[in-house]
N, C-alpha and C positions, 0 to 999 in steps of 0.2 A: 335325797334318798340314799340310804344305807346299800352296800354292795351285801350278796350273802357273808363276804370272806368278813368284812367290816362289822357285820350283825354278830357273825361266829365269836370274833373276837370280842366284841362288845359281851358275849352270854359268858364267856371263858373269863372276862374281868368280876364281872358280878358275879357271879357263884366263885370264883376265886376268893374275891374281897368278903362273900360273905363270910366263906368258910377261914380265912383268914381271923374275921371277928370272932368266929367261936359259933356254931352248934344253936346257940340258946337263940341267935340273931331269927333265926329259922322261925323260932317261936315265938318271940316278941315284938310287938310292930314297932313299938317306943326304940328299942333297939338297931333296929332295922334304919328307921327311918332316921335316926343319929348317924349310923355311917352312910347314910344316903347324901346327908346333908354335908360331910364329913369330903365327900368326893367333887367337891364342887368346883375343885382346884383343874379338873381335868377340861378344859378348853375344848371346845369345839363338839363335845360326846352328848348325843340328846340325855335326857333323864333318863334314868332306870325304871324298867317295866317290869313288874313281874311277871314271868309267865306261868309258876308254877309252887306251890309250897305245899312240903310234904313232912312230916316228922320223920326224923334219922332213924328212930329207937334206940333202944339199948345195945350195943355194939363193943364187948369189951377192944381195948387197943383200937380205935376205930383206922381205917386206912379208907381216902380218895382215891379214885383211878380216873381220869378223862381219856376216854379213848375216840377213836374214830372206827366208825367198823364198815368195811363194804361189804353186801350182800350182793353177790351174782348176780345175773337173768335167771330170772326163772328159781333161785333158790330156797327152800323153804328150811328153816331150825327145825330141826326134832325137841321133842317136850323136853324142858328142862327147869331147875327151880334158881334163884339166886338167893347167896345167904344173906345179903344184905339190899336197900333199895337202890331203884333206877331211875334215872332220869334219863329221857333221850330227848332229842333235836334233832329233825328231819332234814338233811341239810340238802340231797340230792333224790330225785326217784318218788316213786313212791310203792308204799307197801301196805301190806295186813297187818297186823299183828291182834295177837287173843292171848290174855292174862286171864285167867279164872280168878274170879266167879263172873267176868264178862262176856258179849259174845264178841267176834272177830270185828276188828274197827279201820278203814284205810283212814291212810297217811300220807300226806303230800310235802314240800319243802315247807318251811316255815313251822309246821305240824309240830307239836312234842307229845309225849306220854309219860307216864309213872308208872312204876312196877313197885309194888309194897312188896318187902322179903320174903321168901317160902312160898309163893305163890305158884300155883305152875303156870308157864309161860308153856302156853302149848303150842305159840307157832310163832314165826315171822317168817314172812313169804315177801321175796319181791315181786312186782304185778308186772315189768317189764318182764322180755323174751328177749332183750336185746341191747339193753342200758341196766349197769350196776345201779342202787339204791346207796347211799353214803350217810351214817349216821354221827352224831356228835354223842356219845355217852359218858355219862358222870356217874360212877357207879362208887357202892359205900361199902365195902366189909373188912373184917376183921382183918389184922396185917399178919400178913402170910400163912393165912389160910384160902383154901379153894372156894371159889367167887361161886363157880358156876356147877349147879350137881346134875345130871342125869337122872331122869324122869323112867321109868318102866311105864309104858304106855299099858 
């Protein structure tokens, strides 16, 4: 059994490698499934899962971000939009989160989610009072401009 740290790095290799391959891998399984077969050098690493596959869009200059973000006890985001998409991985905690046009949905470790661009993210709540929530995020926008805009409620 996989430790989270060893899972972590296992997600960070493959969305690495994908996007290494190029953008198109996202959308084509023939693709996909060639650098899947392509990785087989690596000893000991179970196969590749997908957990998730979402179209990039149209993104001039595209830029990747991998971050980590901890959320508080008790902390909730104010509404806000992203210019380009999200992927998260739930690595510690657990939380709310509500993207429109959804309603609010909790999240536990192992959990991920998508956020399609421009959407408003109306919330992420940690449901702790007393343990931070720790996320894995892969975020996609345009290089060097402003990832995250404010929302007027």
């Amino acid at each position: 059994m996989m430790t989270r740290r060893e899972m972590s790095g296992a997600l960070a290799a493959a969305v690495a490698a994908t996007l290494v391959g190029g953008a198109a891998s996202l959308l084509d399984p023939k693709t996909a499934a060639a650098q899947q077969a392509g990785h087989g050098h690596m000893h000991g690493m179970s196969p590749v899962k997908t957990l998730m596959e979402e179209p990039l869009g149209d993104i001039p200059n595209p830029e990747v971000s991998v971050i980590t973000l901890e959320v508080g006890p008790g902390t909730v985001s104010p509404p806000h939009e992203h210019t380009g998409p999200v992927f998260a991985y739930i690595l510690e905690g657990e939380i709310e989160n509500q993207v429109e046009p959804n309603p609010p949905k909790r999240y536990g470790p192992g959990d991920y989610f998508y956020e399609p661009a421009m959407h408003v993210h109306k919330m992420l709540k940690n449901l702790s009072k007393t343990k931070p929530a720790k996320l894995l995020i892969f975020q996609v926008g345009e290089k060097g401009k402003q990832f995250t805009i404010g929302v007027k409620s």
